[in-house]
ROMARVO-575544 format. One record per residue (C-alpha): y, x, z. Coordinates in steps of 0.001 Angstrom, whole numbers, padded with zeros to 6 digits, always signed. Layout:
BEGIN
YXZ...
//
This chain:
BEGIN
+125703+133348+151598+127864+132665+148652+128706+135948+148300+125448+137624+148386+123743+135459+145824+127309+136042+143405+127019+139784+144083+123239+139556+143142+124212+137628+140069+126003+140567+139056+124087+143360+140040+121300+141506+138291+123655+141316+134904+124626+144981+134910+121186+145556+135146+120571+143810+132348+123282+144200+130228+123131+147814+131202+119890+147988+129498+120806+146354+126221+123621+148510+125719+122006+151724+126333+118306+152062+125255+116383+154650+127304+116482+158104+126113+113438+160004+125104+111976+162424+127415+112157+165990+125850+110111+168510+127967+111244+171004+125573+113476+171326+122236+112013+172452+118960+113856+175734+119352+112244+176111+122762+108675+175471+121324+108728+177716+118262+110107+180512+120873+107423+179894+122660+104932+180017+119944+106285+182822+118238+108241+185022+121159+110363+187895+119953+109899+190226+118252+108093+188119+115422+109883+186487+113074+109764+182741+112201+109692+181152+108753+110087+177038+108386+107585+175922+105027+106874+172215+103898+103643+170821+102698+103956+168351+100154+101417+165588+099476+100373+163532+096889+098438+160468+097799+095728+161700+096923+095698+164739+098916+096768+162516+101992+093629+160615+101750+091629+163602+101453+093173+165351+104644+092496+161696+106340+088498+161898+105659+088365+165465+106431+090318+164502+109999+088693+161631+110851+092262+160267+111262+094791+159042+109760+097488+161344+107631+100530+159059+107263+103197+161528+106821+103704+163018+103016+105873+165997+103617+104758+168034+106472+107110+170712+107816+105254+173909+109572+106173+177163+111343+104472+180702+110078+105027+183437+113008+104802+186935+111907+104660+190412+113110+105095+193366+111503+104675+192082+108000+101154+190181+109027+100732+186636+109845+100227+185995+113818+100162+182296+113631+101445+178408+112669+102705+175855+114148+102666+171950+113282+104553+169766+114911+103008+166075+114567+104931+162911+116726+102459+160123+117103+102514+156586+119381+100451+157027+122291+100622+153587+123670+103676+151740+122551+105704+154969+122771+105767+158400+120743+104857+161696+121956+105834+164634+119637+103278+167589+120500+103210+171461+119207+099842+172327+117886+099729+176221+117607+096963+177693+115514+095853+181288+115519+095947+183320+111696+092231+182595+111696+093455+178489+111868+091660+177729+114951+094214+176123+118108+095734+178792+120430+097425+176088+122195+098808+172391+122325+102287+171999+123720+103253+168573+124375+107218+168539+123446+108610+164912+123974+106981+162127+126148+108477+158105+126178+105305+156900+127808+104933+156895+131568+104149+160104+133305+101017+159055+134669+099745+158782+130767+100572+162236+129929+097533+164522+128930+097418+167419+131652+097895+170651+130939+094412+171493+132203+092913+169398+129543+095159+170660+126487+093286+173915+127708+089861+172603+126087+091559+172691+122387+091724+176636+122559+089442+178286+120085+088654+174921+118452+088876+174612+114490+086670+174028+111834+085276+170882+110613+085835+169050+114105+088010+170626+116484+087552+167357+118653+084481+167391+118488+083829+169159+121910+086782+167309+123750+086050+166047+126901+087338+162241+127434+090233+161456+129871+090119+158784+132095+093947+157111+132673+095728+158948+129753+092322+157619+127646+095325+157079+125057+097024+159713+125299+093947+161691+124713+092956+159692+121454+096280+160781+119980+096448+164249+120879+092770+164550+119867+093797+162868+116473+096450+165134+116210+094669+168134+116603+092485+166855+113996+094763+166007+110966+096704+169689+111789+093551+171548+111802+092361+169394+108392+095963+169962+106641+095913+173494+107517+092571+174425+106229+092429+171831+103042+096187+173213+102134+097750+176300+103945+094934+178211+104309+091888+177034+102519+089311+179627+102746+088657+182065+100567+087717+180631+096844+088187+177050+098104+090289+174385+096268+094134+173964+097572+097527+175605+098886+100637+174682+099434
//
């Protein structure tokens, strides 16, 4: 009996000290080269851009969202073919729960979402949006892409952050890639 309740002792510490020493590594569904392949397969041609923001600019991009626009320097991805512009892609790594999720948000030249990509995961699988649901993004832009999103019970906050996501891309893009024609902004 002795030496069952030692070996536990020990299986117990490695355990433990097992996951002190080595933190759990994120979950990568697929690298950023991966993604932007994705987003922009050959033959188009992929060109890396930063947005910078002043504070100012930040706080506008947050009321036009309807969520919060924390990061000042925003790196995106314009996809092009044949000399025309095909598409962007935004990259945006939020917590879900406790944990970040980095998702792809892929926008169409007219800056509506072609697609949503999630690229890393730390939460628990059972909190991950399904693919099915990403689907519902497609088309949406404007004032409120979001605005037409149905809710998801079990990831509910998963879905809040992808939802918020969607929101400050499509608000960045428009207010300062893209800004319609004779409207205040660029890069």
């Amino acid at each position: 009996m002795a030496l069952l309740a030692q070996r536990f002792r020990a299986a117990v510490a490695a355990i433990l000290l097992g996951g002190i020493a080595a933190p759990a590594a994120a979950r990568v569904l697929m690298t950023q080269e991966d993604a932007l392949r994705h987003a922009f397969p050959p033959p188009m041609t992929v060109e890396r851009r930063t947005l910078y923001l002043d504070e100012a600019q930040a706080a506008r991009a947050a009321r036009e969202a309807g969520a919060p626009v924390e990061a000042r320097v925003v790196p995106y991805y314009v996809g092009t073919s044949a000399g025309r512009v095909a598409g962007y892609a935004y990259f945006d790594t939020h917590l879900v729960r406790t944990l970040p999720e980095t998702i792809l948000v892929r926008l169409r030249a007219d800056g509506t979402i072609e697609a949503i990509d999630i690229v890393a995961f730390d939460e628990p699988d059972e909190y991950r949006t399904p693919p099915r649901w990403l689907q519902q993004f497609q088309g949406q832009g404007g004032p409120d892409p979001g605005a037409r999103i149905r809710s998801l019970s079990g990831a509910t906050l998963s879905a809040r952050a992808v939802t918020e996501a969607a929101k400050r891309v499509v608000a960045l893009h428009r207010l300062f890639v893209a800004p319609p024609a004779g409207g205040a902004g660029g890069p």
